[in-house]
FIVO-135021 format. One line per 8 residues: number of its first residue (from 1); for each residue x, y, z of N, C-alpha, C, O. Coordinates in steps of 0.2 Angstrom, whole numbers, plus 5000, padded with zeros to 4 digits. Each point is the difference from the previous one (the first is absolute). Example, Ala and Ser with C-alpha at 12.3 -4.5 7.8 and 13.67 -1.06 7.14 Angstrom:
2
1	5066,4972,5039,4996,5006,5000,5004,5006,5000,5005,4999,5003 ~ 4993,5006,4993,5004,5006,5001,4996,5005,5003,5003,5006,5001
# end
This chain:
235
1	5113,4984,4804,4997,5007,4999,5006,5004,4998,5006,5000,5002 ~ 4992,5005,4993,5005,5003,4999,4998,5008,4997,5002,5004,4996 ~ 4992,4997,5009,4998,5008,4999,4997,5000,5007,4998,4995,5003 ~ 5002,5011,5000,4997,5002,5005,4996,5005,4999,5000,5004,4995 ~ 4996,4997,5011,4998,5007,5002,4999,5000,5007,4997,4996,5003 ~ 5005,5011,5000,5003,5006,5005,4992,5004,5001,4996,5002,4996 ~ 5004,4998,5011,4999,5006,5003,5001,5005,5003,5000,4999,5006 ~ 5003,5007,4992,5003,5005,5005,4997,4999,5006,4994,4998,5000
9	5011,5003,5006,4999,4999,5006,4998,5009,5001,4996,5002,5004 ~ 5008,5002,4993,5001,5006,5002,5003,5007,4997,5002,4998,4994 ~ 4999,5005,5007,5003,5006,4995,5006,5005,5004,4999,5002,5006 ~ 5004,5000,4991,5006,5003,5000,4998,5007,5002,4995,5001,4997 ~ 5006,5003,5007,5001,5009,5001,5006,5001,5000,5003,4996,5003 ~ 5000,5009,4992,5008,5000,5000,5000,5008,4997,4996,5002,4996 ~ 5010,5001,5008,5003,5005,4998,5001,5001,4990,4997,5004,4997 ~ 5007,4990,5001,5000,5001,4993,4993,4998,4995,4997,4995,5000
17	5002,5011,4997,4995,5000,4995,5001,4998,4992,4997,5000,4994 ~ 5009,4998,5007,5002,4999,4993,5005,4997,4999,5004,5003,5003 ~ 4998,4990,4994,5006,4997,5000,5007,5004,5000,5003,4998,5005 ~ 4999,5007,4992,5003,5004,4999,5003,5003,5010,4996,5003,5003 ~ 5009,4995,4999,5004,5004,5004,4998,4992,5007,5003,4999,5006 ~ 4992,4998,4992,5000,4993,5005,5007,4998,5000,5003,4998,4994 ~ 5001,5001,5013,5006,4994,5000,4999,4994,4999,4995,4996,4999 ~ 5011,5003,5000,4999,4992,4994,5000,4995,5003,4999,4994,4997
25	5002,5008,5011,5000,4994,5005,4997,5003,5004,4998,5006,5000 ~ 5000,4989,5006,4998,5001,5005,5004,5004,5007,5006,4998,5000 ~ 4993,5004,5003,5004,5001,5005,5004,5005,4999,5004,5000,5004 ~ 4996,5005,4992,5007,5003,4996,4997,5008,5005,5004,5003,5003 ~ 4989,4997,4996,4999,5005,5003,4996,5001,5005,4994,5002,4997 ~ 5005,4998,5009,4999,4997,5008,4993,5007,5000,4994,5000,5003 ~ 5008,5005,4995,4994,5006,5001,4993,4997,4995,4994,5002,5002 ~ 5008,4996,4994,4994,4997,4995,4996,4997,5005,5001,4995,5003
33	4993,5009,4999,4995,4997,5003,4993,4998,4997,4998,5004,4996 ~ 4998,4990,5004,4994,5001,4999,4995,4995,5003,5001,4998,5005 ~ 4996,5000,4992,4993,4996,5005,4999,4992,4996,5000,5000,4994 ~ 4998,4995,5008,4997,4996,4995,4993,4999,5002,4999,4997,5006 ~ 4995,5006,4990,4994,4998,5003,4997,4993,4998,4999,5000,4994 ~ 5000,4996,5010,4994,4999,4998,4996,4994,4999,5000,4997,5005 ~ 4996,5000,4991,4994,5002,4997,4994,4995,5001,5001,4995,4996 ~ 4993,5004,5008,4998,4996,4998,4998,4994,4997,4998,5001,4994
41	5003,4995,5008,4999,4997,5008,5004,4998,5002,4999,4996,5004 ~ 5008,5007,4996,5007,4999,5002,5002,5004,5005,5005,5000,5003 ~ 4986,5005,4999,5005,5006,5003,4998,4998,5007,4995,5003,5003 ~ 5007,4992,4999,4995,4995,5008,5007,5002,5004,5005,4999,4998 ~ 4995,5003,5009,5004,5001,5004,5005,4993,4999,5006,4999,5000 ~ 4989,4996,5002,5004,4993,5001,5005,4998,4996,5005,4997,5001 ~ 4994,5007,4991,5004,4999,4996,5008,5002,5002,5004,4997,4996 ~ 4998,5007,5008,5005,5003,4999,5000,4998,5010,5002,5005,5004
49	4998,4990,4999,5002,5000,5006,5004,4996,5000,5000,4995,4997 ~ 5008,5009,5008,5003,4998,5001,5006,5001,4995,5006,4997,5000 ~ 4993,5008,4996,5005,5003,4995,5004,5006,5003,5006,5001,4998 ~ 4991,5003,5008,5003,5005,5003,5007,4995,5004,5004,5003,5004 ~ 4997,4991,4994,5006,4999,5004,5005,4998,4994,5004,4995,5000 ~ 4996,5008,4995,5003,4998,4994,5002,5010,4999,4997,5005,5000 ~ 5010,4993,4998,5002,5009,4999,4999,5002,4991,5000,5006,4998 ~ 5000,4987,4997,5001,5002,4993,4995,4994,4998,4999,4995,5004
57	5000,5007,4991,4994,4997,4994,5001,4998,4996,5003,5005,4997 ~ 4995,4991,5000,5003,4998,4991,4992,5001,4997,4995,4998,5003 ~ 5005,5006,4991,4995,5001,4996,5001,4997,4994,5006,4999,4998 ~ 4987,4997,5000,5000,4996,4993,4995,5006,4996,4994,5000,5000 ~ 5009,5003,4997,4996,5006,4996,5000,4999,4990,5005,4997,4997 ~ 4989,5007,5001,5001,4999,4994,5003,5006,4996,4997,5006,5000 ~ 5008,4994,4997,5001,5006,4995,4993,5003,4994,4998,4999,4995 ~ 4999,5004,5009,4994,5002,4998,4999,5005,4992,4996,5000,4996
65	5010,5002,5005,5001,5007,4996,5001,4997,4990,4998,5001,4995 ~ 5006,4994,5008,5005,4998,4994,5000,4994,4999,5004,4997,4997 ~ 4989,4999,5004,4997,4992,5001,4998,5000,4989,5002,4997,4996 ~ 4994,5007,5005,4996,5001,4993,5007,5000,4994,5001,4997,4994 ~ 5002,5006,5009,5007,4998,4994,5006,4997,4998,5006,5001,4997 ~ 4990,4993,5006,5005,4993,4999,5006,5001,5002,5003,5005,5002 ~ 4999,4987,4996,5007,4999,5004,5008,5000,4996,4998,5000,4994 ~ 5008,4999,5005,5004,4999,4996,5005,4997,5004,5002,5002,5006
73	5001,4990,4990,5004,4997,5003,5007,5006,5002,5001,5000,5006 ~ 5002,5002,4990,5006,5004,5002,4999,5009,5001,4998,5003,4996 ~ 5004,4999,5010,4999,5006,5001,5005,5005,5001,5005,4996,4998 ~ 4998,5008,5004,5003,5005,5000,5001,5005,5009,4999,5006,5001 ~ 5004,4988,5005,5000,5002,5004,5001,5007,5002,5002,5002,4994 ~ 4998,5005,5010,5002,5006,5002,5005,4998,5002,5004,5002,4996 ~ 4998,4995,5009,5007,4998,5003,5007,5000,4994,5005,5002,5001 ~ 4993,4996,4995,5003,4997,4994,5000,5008,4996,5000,4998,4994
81	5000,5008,5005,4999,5003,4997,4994,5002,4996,4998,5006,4998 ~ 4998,4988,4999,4995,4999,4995,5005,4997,4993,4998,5000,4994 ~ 5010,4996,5009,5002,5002,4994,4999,4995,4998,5001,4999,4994 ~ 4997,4994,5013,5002,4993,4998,4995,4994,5002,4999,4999,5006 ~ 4998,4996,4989,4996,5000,5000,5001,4991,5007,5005,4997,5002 ~ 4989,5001,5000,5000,4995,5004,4994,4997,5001,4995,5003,5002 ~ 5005,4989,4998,4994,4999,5002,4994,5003,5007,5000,5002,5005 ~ 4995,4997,4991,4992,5002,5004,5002,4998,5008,5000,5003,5005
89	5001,4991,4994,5000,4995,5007,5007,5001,5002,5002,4996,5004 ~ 5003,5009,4995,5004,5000,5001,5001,5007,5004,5005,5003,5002 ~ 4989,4999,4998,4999,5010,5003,4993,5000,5002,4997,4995,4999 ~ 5002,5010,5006,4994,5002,5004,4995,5005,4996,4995,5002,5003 ~ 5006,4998,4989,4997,5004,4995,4994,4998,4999,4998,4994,5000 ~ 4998,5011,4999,4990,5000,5000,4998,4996,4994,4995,4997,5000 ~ 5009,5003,4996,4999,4997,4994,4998,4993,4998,5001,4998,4994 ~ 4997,4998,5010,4999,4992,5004,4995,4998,4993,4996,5004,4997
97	5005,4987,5003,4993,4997,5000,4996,5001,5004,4995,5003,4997 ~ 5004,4997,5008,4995,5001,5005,5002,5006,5004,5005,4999,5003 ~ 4992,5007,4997,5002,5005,5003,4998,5001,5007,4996,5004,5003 ~ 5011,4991,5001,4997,5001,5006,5007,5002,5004,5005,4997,4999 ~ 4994,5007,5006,5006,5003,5002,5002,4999,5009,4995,5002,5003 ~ 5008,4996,5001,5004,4999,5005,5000,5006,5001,5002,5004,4996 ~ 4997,5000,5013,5004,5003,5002,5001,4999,5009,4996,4997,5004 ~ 5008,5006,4997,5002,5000,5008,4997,5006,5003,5002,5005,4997
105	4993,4995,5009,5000,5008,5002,5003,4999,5009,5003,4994,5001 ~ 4996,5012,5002,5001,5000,5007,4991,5002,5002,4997,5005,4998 ~ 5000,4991,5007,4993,5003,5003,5002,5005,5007,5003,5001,5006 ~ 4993,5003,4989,5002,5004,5005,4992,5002,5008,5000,5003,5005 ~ 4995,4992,4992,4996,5000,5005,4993,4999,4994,4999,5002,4994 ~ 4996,4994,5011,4993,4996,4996,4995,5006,5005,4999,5000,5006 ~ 4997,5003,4989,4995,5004,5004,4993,5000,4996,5000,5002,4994 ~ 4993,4997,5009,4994,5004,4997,5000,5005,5000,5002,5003,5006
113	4996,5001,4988,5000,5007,4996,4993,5001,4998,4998,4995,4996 ~ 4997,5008,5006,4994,5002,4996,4999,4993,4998,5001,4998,4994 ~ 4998,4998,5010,4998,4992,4999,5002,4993,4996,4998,4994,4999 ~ 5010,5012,4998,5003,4993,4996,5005,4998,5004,5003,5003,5005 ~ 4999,4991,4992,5006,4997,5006,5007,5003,4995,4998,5002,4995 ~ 5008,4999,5008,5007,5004,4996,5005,4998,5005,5000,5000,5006 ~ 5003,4997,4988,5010,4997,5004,5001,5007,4996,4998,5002,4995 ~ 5006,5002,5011,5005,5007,4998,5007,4996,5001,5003,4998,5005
121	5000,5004,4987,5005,4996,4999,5006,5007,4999,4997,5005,5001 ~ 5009,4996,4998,5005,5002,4998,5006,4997,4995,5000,4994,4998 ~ 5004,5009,5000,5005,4997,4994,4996,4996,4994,5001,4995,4998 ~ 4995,5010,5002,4995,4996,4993,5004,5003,4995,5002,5005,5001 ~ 4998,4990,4992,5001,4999,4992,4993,4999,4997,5000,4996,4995 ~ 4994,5007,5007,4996,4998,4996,4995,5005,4995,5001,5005,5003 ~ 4997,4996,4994,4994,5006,4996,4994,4999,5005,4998,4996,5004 ~ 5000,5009,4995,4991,5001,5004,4998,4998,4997,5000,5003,4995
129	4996,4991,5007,4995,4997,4999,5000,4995,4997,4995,4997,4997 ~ 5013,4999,5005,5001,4994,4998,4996,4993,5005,5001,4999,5006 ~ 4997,4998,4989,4995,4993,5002,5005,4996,5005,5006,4999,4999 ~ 4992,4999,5006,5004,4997,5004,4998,4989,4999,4994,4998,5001 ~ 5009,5000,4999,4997,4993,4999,5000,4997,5006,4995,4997,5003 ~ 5013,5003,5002,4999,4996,5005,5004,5003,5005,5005,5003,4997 ~ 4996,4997,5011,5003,5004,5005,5004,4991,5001,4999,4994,4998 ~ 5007,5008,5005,5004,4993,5000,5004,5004,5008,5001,5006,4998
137	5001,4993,5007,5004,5002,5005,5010,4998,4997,5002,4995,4998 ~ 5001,5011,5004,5005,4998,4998,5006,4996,5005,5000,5001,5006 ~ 5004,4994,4992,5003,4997,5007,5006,5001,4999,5001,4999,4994 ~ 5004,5003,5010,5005,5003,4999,5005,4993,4998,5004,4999,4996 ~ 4995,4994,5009,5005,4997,5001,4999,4994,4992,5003,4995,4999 ~ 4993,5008,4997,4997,4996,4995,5000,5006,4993,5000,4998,4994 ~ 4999,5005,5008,4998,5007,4993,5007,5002,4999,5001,5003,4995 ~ 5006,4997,5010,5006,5007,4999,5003,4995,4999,4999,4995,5003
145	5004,5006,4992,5007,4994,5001,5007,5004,4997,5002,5001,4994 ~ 5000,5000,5010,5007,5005,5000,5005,4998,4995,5004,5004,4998 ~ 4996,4988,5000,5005,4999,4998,4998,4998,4993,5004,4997,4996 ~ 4990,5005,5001,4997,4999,4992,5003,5005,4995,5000,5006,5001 ~ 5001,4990,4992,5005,5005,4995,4992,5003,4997,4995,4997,4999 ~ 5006,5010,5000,4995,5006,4996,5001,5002,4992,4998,5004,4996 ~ 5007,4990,5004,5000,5003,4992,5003,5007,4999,5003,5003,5004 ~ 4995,5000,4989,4999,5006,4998,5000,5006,5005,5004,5005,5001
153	4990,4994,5003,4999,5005,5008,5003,4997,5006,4995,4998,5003 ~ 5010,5001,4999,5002,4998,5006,5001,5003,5004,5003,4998,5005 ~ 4996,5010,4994,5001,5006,5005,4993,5004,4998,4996,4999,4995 ~ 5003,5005,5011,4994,5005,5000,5001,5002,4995,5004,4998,4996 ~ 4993,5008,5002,5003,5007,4993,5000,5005,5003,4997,5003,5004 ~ 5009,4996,4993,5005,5010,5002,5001,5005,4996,5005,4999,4997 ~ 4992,5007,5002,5003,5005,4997,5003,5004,5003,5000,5000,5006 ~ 5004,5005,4991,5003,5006,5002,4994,5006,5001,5002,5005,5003
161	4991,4994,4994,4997,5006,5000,4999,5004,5006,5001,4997,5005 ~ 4998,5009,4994,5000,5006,5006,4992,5005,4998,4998,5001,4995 ~ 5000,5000,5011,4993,5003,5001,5003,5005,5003,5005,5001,5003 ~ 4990,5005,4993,4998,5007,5004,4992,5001,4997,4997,4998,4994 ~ 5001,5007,5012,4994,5003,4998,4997,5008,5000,5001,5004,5004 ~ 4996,4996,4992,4999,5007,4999,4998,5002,5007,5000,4997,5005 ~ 4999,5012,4996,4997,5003,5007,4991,4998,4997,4997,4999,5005 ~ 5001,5000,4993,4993,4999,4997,4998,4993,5005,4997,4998,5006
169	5009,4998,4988,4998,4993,5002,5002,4994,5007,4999,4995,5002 ~ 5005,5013,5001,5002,4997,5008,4995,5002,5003,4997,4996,5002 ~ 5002,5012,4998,4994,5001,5004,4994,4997,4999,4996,4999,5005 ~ 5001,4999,4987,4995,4996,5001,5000,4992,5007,4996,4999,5005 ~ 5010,4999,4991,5001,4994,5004,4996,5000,5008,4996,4997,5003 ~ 5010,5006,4999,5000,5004,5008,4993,5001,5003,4999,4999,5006 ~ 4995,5001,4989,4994,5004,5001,4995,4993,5002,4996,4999,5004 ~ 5008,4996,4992,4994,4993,5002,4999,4996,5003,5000,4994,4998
177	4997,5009,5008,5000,4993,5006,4998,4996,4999,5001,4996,5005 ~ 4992,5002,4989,5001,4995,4999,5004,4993,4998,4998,4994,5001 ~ 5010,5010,4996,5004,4994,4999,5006,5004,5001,5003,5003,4996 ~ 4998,4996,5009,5006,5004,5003,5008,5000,4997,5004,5004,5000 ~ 4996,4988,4998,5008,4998,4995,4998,5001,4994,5002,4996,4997 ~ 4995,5008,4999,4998,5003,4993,5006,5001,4998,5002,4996,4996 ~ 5002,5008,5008,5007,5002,4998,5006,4994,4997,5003,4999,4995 ~ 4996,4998,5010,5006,4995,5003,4994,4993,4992,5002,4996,4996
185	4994,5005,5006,4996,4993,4994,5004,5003,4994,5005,4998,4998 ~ 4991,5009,4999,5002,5002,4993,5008,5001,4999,5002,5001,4994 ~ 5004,4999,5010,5008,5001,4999,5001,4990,5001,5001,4998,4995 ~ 4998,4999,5008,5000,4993,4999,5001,4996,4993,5004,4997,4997 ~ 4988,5006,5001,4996,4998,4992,5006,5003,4995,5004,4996,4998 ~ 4996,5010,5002,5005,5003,4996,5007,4997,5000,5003,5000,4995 ~ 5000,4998,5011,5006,4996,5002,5001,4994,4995,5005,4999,4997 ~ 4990,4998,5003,4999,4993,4996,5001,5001,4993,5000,4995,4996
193	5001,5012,5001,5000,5001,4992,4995,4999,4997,5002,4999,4995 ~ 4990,5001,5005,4997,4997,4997,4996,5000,4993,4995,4997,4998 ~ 5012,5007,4998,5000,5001,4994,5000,4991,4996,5002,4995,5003 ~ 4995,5006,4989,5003,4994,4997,5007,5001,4998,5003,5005,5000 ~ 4999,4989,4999,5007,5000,5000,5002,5003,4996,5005,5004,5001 ~ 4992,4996,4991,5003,5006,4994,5001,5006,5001,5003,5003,4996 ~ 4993,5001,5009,5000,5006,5001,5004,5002,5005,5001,5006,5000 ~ 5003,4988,5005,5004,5002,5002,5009,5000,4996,5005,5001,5003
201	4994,4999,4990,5007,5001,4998,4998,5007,4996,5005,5001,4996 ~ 4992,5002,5003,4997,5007,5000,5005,5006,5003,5001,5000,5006 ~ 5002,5005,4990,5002,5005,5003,4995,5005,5000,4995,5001,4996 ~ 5005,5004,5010,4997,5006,4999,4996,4998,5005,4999,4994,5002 ~ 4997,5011,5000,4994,5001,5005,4994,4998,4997,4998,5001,4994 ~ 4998,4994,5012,4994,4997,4997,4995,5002,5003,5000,5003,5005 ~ 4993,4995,4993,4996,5003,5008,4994,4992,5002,5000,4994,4998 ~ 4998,5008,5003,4996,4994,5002,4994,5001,5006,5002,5004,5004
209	4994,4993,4997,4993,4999,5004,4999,4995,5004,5003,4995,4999 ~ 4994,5005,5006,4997,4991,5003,4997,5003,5003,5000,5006,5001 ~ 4995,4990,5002,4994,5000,5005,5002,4999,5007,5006,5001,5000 ~ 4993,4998,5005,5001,4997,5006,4993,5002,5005,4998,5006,5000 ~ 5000,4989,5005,4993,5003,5003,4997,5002,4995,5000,4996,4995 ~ 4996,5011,5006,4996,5004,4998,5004,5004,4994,4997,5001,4995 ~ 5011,5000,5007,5003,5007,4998,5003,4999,4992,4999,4995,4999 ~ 5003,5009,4996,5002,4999,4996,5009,5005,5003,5000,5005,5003
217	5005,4990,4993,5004,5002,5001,5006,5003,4993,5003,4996,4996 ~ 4997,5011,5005,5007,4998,4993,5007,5000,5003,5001,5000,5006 ~ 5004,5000,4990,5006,5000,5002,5006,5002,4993,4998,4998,4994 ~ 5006,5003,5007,5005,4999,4992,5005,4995,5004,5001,4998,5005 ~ 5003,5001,4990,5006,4996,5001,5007,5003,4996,4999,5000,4994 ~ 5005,5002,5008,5006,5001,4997,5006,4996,5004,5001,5000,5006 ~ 5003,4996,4988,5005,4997,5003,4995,4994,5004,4994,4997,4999 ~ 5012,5004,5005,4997,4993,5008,4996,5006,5006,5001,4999,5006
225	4996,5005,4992,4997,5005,5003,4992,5003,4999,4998,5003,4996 ~ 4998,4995,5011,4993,5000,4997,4998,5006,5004,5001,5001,5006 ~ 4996,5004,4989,4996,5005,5006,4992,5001,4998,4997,5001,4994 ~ 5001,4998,5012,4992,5001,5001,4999,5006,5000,5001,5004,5005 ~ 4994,4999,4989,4999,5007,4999,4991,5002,5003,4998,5005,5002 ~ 4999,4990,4997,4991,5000,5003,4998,4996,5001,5001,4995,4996 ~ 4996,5004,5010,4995,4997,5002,4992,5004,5003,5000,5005,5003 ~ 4995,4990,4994,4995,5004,4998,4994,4991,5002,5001,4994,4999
233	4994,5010,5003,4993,4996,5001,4998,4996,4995,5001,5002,4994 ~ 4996,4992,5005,5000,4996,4992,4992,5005,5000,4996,5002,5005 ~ 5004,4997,4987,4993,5006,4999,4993,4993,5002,4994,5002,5000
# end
């Protein structure tokens, strides 16, 4: 055999509405909350017993966004600036023969909701409403191995960048008890740079937007310095 076909087991809810400002890995930012629901006939309690004894999860998910536009053998890691090029199978880049993506979460607890089954996960890297293919239990004394060389990424990503927030965009914040680390999620996101790499050798003040939740966010950037000027309701 050498084609398959997949049924989603289930679907992504996530903070990031737009590839733009998602980390590039997992785990980088621990406030990233969101849900995996789901879906018929998958959505059977039985399915998921005995998971509440497992702290993290490996998700087999599809790059849904950027499937339709094929793959290319050599790609242009972030890590690398954008300046140097490396094989497909050589990075964690969307750009696949088969656009199928790995990720690590933390469960943060399995609940019915208005009748659907939901793993509430944390440290998600995912888009809303990515296809999820298969739930896998993560095993520490099998999945971590301390002493593997990482190539190109063998440390987390660090910038120097610095957050402030307008008086608008703090007190919005402040206001939402719906999601209490809004603050602490959106200076996180920003922390990461989530500029493309060419825009980062740009002098002068930029401004820029992203989604998060519900909210639409702007901010400018000057230097290694980001300020959040509004936050506002998505219309």
């Amino acid at each position: 055999m050498t084609r398959f076909a997949f049924d989603a087991i289930g679907f992504i809810r996530s903070p990031y509405k737009q590839k733009f400002a998602i980390p590039r890995q997992p785990g980088l930012i621990a406030e990233a909350c969101g849900e995996l629901v789901l879906s018929p006939p998958y959505a059977d309690d039985a399915i998921v017993r005995g998971m509440d004894s497992f702290s993290h999860l490996w998700l087999v998910f599809v790059f849904h966004e950027t499937a339709e536009k094929g793959w290319s053998p050599l790609v242009r890691p972030p890590r690398l600036g954008g300046n140097a090029k490396k094989g497909v199978f050589a990075t964690r880049a969307t750009f696949r023969p088969n656009p199928i993506g790995l990720s690590v979460v933390k469960l943060e607890g399995v609940v019915r909701k208005n009748g659907q089954l939901i793993l509430q996960i944390s440290g998600l890297d995912l888009l809303d409403g990515t296809p999820i293919l298969d739930i896998k239990p993560y095993l520490p004394y099998a999945d971590a191995i301390p002493t593997a060389d990482a190539g190109f990424a063998d440390t987390a990503p660090h910038t120097a960048m610095t957050v402030s927030f307008s008086a608008q965009a703090a007190e919005f914040c402040q206001q939402q008890t719906a999601y209490p680390q809004l603050q602490l999620l959106i200076e996180k996101v920003l922390k990461q740079d989530p500029r493309p790499s060419y825009k980062k050798q740009r002098d002068g003040q930029q401004q820029y937007g992203m989604s998060l939740y519900q909210f639409n966010i702007k901010w400018s950037v000057d230097g290694e310095h980001n300020h959040v000027t509004e936050i506002s309701p998505m219309p």
